[in-house]
C-alpha positions in Angstrom: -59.4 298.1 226.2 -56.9 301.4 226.7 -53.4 301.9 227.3 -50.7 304.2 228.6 -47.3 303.8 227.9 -45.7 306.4 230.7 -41.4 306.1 229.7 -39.6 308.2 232.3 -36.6 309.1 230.5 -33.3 308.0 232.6 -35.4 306.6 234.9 -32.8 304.3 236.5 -29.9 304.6 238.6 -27.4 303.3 240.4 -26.7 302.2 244.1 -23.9 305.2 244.1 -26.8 307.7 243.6 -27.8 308.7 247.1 -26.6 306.8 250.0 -26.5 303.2 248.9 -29.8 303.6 247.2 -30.5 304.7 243.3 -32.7 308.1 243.2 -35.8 305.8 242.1 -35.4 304.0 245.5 -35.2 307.1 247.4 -37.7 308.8 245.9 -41.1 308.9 247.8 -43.7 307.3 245.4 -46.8 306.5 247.0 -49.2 306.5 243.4 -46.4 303.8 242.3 -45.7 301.9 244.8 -49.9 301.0 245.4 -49.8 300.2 241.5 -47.0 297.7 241.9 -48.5 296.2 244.5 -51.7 295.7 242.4 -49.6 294.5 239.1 -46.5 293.2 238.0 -42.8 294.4 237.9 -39.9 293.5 235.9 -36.3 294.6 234.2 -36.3 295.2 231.0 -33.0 295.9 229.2 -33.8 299.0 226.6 -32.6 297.2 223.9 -30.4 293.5 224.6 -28.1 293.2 228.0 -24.9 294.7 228.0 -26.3 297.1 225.1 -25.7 300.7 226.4 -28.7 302.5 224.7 -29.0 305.6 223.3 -32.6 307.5 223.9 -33.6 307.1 220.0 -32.6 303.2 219.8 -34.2 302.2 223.0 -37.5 304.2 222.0 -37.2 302.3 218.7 -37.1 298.7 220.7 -39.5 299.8 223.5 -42.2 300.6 221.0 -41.6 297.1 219.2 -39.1 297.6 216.7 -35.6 296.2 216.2 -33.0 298.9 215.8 -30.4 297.2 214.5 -32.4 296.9 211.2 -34.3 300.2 211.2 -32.0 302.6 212.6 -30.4 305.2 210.1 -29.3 308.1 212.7 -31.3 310.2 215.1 -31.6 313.5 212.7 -34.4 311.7 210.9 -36.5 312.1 214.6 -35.2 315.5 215.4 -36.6 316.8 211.8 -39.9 315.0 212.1 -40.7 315.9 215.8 -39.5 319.4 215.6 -42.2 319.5 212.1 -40.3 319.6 209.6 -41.2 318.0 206.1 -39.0 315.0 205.7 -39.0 313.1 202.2 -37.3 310.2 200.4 -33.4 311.2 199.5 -33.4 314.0 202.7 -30.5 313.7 204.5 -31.5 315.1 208.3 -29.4 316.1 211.4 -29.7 317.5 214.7 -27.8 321.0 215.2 -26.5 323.2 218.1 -27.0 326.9 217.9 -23.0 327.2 219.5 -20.5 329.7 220.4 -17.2 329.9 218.3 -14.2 332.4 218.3 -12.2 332.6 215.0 -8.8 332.0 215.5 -5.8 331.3 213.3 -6.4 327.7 212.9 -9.8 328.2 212.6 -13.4 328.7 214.5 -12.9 327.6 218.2 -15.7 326.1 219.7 -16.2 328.3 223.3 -19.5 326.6 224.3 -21.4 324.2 222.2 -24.6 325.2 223.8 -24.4 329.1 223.7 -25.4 329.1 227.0 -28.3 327.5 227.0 -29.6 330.1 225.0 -33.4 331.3 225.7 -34.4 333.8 223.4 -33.9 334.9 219.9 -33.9 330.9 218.1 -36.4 332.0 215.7 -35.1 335.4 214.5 -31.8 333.3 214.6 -33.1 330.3 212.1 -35.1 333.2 210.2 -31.3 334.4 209.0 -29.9 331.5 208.6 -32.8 330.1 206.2 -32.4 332.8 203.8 -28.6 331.4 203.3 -28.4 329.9 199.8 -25.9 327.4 198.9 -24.0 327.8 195.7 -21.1 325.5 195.6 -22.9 322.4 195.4 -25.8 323.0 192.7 -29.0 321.5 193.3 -29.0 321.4 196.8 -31.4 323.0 199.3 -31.9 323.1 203.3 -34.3 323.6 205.9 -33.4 324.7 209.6 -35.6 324.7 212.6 -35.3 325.6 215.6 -36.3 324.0 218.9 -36.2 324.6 222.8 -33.0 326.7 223.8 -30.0 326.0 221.6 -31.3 322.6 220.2 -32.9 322.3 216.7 -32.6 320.2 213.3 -31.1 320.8 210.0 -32.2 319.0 206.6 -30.3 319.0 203.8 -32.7 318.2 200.3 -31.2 317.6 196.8 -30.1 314.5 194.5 -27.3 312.1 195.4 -27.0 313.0 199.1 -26.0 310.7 201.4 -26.1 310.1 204.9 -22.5 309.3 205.2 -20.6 311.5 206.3 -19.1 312.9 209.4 -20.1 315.9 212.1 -18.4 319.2 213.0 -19.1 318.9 216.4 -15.7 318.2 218.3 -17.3 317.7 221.5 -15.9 319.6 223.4 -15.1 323.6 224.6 -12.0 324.5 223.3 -11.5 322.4 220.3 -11.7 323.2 217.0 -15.2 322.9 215.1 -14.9 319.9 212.5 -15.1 320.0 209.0 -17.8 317.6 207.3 -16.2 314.7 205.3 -17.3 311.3 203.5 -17.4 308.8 206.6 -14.7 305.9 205.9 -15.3 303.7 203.4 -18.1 306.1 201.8 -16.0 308.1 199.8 -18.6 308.3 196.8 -19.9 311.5 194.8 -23.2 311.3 196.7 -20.9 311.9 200.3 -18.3 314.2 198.7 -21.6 316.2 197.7 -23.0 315.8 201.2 -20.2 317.0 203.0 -19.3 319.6 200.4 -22.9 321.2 201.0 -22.6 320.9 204.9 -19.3 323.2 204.6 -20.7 325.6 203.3 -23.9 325.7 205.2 -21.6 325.7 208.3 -19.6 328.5 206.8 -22.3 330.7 205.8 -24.1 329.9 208.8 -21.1 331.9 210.5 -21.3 335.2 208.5 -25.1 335.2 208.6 -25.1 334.8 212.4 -21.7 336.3 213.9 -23.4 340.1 213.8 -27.2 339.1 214.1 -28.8 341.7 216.5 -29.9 338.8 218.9 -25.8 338.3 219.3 -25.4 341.4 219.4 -27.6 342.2 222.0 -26.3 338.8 224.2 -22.7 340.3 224.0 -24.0 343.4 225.3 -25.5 341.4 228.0 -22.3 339.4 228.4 -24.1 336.4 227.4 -22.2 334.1 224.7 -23.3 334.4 221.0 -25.2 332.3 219.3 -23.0 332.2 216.2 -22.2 328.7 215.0 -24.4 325.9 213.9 -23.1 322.3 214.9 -24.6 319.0 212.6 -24.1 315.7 213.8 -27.0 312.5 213.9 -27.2 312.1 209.8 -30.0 310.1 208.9 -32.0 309.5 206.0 -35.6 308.4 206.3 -36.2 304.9 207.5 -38.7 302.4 206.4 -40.3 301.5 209.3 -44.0 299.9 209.7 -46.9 301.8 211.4 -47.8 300.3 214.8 -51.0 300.4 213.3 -50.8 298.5 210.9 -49.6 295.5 212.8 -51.6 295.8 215.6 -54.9 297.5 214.4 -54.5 300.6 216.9 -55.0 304.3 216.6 -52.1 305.8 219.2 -50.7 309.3 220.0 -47.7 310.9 221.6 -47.2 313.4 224.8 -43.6 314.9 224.9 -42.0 317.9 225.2 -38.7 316.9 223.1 -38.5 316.7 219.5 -36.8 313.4 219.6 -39.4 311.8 221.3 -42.4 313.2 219.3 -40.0 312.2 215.9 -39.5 308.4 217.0 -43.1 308.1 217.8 -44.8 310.1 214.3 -41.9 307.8 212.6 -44.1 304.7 213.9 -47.3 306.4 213.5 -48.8 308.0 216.2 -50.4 311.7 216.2 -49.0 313.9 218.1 -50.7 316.2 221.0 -49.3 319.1 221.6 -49.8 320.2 225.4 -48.9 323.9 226.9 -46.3 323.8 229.4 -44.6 320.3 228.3 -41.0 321.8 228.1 -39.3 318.4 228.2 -37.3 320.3 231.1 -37.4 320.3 234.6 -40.2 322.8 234.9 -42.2 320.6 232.6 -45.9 320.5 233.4 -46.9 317.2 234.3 -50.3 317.5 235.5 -51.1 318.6 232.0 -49.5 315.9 230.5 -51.9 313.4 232.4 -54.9 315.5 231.8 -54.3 315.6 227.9 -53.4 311.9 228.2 -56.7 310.7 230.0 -58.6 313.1 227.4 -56.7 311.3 224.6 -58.3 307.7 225.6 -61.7 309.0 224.4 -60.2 309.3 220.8 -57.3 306.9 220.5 -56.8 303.0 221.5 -53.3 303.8 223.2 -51.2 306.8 224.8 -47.5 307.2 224.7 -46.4 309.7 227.6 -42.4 310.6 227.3 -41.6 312.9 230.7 -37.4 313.9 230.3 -37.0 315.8 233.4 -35.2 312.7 235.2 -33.0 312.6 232.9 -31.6 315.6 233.0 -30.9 316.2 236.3 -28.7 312.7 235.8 -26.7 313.9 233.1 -26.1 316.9 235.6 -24.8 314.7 238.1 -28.2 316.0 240.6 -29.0 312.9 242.6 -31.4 315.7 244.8 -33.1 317.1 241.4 -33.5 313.7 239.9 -35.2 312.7 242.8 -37.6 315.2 243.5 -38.4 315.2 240.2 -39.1 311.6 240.2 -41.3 312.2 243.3 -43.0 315.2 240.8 -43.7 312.6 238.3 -45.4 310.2 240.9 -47.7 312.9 242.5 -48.3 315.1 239.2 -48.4 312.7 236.6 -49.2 309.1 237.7 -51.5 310.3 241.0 -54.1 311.7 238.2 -54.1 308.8 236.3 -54.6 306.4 239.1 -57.8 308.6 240.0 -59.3 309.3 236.9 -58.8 306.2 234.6 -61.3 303.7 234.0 -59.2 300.3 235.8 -61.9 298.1 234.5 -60.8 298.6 230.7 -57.1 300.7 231.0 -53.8 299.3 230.8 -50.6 301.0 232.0 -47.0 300.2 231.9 -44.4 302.2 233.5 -40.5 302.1 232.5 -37.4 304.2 231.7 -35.6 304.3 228.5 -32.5 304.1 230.3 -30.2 304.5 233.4 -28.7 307.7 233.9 -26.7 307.4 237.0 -25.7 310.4 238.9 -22.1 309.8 239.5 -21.6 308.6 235.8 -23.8 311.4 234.4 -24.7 309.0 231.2 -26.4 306.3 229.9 -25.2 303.1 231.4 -25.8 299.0 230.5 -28.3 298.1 233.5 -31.9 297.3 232.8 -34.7 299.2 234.5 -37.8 298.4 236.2 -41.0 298.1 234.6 -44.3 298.0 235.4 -47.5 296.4 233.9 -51.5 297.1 236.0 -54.3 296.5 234.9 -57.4 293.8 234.8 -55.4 291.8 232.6 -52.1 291.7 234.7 -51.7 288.8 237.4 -50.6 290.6 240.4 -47.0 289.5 241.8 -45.2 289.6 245.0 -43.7 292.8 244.9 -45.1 295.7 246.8 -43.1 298.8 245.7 -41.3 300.3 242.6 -37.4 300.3 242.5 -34.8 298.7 240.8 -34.5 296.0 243.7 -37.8 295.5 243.9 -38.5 294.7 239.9 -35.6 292.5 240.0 -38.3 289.7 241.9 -40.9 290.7 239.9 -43.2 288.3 238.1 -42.1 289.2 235.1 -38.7 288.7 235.3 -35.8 290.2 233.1 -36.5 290.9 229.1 -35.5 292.9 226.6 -37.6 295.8 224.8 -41.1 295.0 223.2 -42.6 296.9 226.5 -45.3 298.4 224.0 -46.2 294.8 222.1 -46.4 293.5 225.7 -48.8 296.6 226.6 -51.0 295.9 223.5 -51.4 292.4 224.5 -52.7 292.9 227.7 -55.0 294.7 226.3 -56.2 292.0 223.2 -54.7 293.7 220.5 -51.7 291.4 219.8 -51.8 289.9 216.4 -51.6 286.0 216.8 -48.5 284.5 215.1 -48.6 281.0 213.4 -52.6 279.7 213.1 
């Protein structure tokens, strides 16, 4: 047997989205709406009810694990999907490329995404890794960047610790933070953590504030790119290959470096696919080619697809819907007509709700779906929130991979 794990990311809304119905309900989606009516629905809450999920956490439980006990920070999954090497004793964050202003009391943080910057990353990371530290000795980093002002910083030395604070304020206006011991872990290995950070964040200032790339985007009268903001410490977490509980060879299709991180954390190989820009624009007819291709290699496919998400933290209830109507005809139409349904398993679900007029992760479940010769077909005929809520497969709480494997007889049997 194969699988597919499809996760929309934000996949779920609320009745306030678009006329008493959530974007998922208003969406046209013929491809899943005939695989509902051939399988089984369900809600599953992300991680427990009433848990409002981050996107790192809920993978975590989707795929089988329990994040209260593995979790150490999302930076860990930023470094390792955006490539970098991550070791025992690394302390690892995600970082904003950002606009600041220096003012009297400080740098003021103007926009914490430099506009969304497009261009110039790598000649922009390329001056900031020659920065050396020199106040903390012993103490090295790594800086990488990803798509537009997103990438991942990893701090490498002896004694660091993953306890300590952010400089992001969070917020235009505000003053960026200084790095501190968090509460309670005021130890040498923090105080060496934060002391590092400082100066990175200084230095990362001066190396960037005159950088022809911000030059050039003043004279365009684009912001600069002249700040680095660190937040999401992690350290590595010990967390169990899903191969080696369940047997299986997996891989991953995202365009995000979180995504890809979370998933090589448990295991799987990542495939890298042209056009997969975890955007909007992303190409998802790709993504379902490389995914069908993938089968003839591995036992299982994990495809992440963020563009829903998005357009719900922009408040878009028109873009999250046409996208999720992109995602039905480019992505799950090509796998309805080119897998093999005689020995292919495929569960559908979101990570999370991101309603429209709340822009942000909220508490409800969201539906899944489970097709496939395994799967006793239900009652239901079409795929919405409603319509999973008197599903067969009632209301449960992450483990949508384990559930996937089962289907298809690779479960390990507990007890004799």
């Amino acid at each position: 047997m194969k699988a597919i794990l499809v996760i929309a990311d934000g996949l779920g809304g609320r009745p306030t989205d678009t006329g008493g119905r959530t974007c998922l309900e208003a969406a046209r989606t013929p491809h899943l709406d005939a695989l509902a009516a051939g399988g089984a629905l369900g809600l599953v809450d992300p991680i427990g009810p009433g848990v409002r999920p981050g996107s790192d956490t809920a993978h975590l439980s989707l795929l089988g694990y329990d994040p209260f006990t593995l979790y150490t920070g999302r930076g860990v999954f930023e470094c390792l999907g955006i490539g970098l090497d991550v070791q025992a004793g690394d302390v690892c964050f995600r970082a904003n490329f950002a606009t600041v202003e220096a003012r009297d009391a400080g740098l003021v943080v103007i926009d914490r995404r430099a506009g969304r910057i497009e261009s110039g990353q790598d000649e922009l990371a390329a001056a900031l890794n020659k920065i050396r530290l020199e106040e903390v000795p012993g103490v090295s980093f790594q800086f990488r960047a990803s798509t537009q002002h997103r990438g991942a910083l990893l701090l490498r030395g002896e004694s660091l610790s993953r306890y300590v604070t952010e400089n992001d304020p969070h917020g235009a206006g505000e003053l960026a933070l200084r790095f501190e011991p968090e509460p309670g872990h005021e130890d040498e290995a923090a105080l060496r953590t934060a002391a590092a950070l400082n100066e990175f964040a200084e230095r990362s200032h001066a190396a960037l504030r005159d950088h022809p790339v911000n030059r050039r985007r003043v004279e365009n009268g684009e912001p600069p790119a002249n700040f680095v903001l660190a937040r999401g410490a992690a350290d590595c977490p010990n967390i169990p290959s899903i191969k080696s509980v369940y047997g299986v060879r997996g891989a991953v299709i995202a365009g995000g470096a979180l995504y890809r991180g979370v998933a090589l954390a448990c295991g799987m190989t990542t495939i890298d696919v042209p056009g997969a820009t975890g955007g909007l624009d992303t190409d998802l007819d790709a993504k379902a080619r490389a995914a069908i291709d993938a089968l003839d290699e591995f036992d299982y496919v994990f495809v992440h697809v963020k563009g829903a998400d998005n357009a719900g933290h922009d408040q878009d209830a028109a873009a999250k819907t046409a996208f999720i109507e992109r995602i039905d005809s480019e992505l799950v139409g090509p796998l309805v007509e080119r897998l093999d349904w005689n020995a292919t398993h495929l569960a559908f679900t979101g990570d999370h709700t991101t309603p429209v007029d709340y822009g942000d992760h909220t508490v409800e479940p969201v539906p899944v779906l489970y097709v496939g010769p395994s799967v006793a077909r239900d009652e239901t005929t079409s795929y919405g929130e409603r319509e999973a809520g008197r599903g067969g497969l009632g209301r449960f709480s992450g483990r949508v991979l384990p559930i996937l494997l089962g289907y298809s007889n690779w479960a390990p049997k507990f007890g004799s």
